[in-house]
N, C-alpha and C positions, 0 to 999 in steps of 0.2 A: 838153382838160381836162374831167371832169365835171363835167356841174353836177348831174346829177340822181343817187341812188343809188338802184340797182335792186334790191328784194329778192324772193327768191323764195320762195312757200310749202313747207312740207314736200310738198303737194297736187303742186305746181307741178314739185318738181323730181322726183319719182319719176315723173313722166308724163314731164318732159324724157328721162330716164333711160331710158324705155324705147322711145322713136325710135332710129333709124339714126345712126349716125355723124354722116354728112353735113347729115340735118335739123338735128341736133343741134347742129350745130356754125351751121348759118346761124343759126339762132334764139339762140343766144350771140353771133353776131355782128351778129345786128338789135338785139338789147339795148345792146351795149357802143357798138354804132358810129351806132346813129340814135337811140336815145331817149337814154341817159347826157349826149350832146352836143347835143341839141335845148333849143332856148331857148324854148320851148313845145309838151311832149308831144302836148299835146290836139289839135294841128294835123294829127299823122299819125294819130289815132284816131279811134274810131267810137263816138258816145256809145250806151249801152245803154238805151233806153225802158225805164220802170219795173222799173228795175233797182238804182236807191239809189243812184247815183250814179258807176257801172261802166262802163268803156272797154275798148272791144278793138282789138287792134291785128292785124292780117293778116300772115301772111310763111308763103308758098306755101299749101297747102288747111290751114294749121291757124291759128286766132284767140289771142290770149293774153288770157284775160279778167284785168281789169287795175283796181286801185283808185289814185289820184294822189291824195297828198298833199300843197299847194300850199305849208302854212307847213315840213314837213320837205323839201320837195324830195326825195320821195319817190315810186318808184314800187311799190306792190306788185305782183307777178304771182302772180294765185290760181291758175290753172290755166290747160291747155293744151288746145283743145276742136278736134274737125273742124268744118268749114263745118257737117256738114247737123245737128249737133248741138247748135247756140247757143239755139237759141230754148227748147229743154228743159232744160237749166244756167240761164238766167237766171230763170226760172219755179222751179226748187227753191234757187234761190240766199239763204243766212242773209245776213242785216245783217249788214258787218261792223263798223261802228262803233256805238255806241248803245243 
């Protein structure tokens, strides 16, 4: 059963959209099958240093940069990033709340 609902950005899913089948299809099954059912997200994430408050999460060479919302039990997925490209996305990254 869910407990968390995962949504995804317009950002987020046209990038899903343009991987491979197979990526495409693990990173739909890392959403529904470890975070939706995890009884605290933040456990398998990676807090983002000065980043306002941003978690990513790994599954194969690509991160999900990621925003949790504790009182909606919410997860957002901003976007879909390779490894060697995190550190330049969280450097041009907008607030998203505030």
């Amino acid at each position: 059963m869910a407990k968390w609902k995962i949504i995804l950005t317009a950002t987020a899913i046209r990038q899903l959209n343009r991987l491979d089948g197979a990526m495409r299809k693990r990173i739909r099954k890392y959403l529904h099958e470890r975070l939706e059912t995890a009884e605290n997200p933040r456990k398998l994430a990676t807090y983002l240093v000065d980043s306002g408050g941003l978690h990513r999460f790994r599954v194969g060479d690509y991160r999900l940069i990621t925003s949790i919302d504790d009182e909606k039990t919410t997860i957002f997925v901003l976007k879909r990033v390779v490894k060697c490209r995190i550190a330049r996305v969280i450097l041009r990254q907008k607030p998203l709340f505030g």
